[in-house]
N, C-alpha and C positions, 0 to 999 in steps of 0.2 A: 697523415692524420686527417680525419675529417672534418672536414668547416661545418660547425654547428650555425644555420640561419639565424638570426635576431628577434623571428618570433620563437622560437623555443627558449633562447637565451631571455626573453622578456617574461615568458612563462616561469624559469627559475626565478626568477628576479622579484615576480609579484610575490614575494612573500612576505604573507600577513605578519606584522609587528606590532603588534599587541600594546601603543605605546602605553609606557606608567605613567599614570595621570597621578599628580596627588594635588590635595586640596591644602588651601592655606588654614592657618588656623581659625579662623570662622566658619570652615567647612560652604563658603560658597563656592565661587568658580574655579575648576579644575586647573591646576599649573599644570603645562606641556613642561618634559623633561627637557633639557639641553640636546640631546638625538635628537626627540622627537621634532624637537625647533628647527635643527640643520636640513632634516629628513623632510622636512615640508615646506621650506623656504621657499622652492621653486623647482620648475621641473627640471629633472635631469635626462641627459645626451650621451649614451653612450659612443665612449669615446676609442677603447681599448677592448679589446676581448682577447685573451690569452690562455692555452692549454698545459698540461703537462701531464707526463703518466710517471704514476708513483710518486711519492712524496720527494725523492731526493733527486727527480726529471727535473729539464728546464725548462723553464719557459721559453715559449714562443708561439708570437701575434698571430691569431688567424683574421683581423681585423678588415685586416687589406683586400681579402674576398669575397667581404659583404658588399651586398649592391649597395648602390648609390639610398635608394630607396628606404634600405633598413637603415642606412647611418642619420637618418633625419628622426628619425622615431623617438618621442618621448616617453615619460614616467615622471606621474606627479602624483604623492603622497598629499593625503589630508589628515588634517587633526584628526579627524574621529573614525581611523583605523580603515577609510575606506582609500581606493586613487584610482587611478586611469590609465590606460598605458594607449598611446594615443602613436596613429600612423606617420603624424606630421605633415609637412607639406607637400612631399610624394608619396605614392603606393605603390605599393610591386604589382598588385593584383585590383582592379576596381569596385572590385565585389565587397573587398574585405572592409568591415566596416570602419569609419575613422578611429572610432576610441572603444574600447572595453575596459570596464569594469574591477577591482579587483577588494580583496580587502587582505590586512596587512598586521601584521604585530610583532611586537620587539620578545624577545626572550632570554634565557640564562645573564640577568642584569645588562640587558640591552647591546650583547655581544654577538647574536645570534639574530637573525631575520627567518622566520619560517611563513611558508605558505602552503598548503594542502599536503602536508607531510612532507616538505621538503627543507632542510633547514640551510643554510647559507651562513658562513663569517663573514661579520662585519672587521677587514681589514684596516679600514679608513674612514672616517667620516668627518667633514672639515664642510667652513662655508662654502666650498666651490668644488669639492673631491668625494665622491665615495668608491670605495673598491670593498667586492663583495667576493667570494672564495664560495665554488660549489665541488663537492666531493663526488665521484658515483663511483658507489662500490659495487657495482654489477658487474665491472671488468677487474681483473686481475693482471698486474696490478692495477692499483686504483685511476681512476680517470680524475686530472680537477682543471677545473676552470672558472679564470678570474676577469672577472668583469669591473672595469674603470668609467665611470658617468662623471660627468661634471657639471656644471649649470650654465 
């Protein structure tokens, strides 16, 4: 099976989460949702990456193949649907900039994480856990991979 790098696993990952802002009833400052609270608490560390083909395959870690490099990398979500996905304390590559960019939104009642057409289960989200489920149906059967961050 092939070890997917940590910058394409971070590429799935940046997806836009739309968070649901709602206002109190005086309509001033926006409430962040309970997600969106956990989702921006602090940055996250992927900790686990794991594949499997077809839905009823099993899993198994390709974790242990990522350089040193990619396992320091973070993701940090903001309240206002933007974040960073940042290199950390080492690089693989010097060139590659420290931090990029990303923006982010929650969807199907904040079950769902999509970004640039790609959409992601939200498995877990807790003060210290998230695991996220990516689907690709360009192989037969299907390819998925689950990603575990922690803070």
């Amino acid at each position: 099976m092939k070890i997917i790098h940590l910058s394409c696993l971070l590429a799935i990952t940046l997806i836009s989460l739309n968070a649901c802002q709602k206002k109190d009833n005086t309509g001033s400052t926006p409430q962040l949702s309970a997600k969106t609270q956990l989702l921006i608490k602090s940055n996250w560390i992927l900790v686990d990456n794991e594949t499997k083909v077809g839905s009823g395959g099993t899993w198994g870690s390709n974790y242990q193949g990522f350089y040193d490099c990619r396992k320091d990398d973070l993701l940090k979500f903001n309240s206002d649907n933007t974040g960073v996905a940042d290199e950390g304390a080492t690089k693989c590559n010097t060139t590659d900039p420290q931090s990029v960019p990303f923006s982010w939104n929650f969807s199907e009642s904040e079950t769902k994480l999509t970004f640039q057409n790609t959409t992601l289960t939200i498995d877990v989200l807790t003060e210290t856990s998230m695991v996220i489920t990516a689907v690709d149906n360009y192989f037969t059967p299907a390819r998925y991979n689950r990603l575990t961050f922690r803070h």
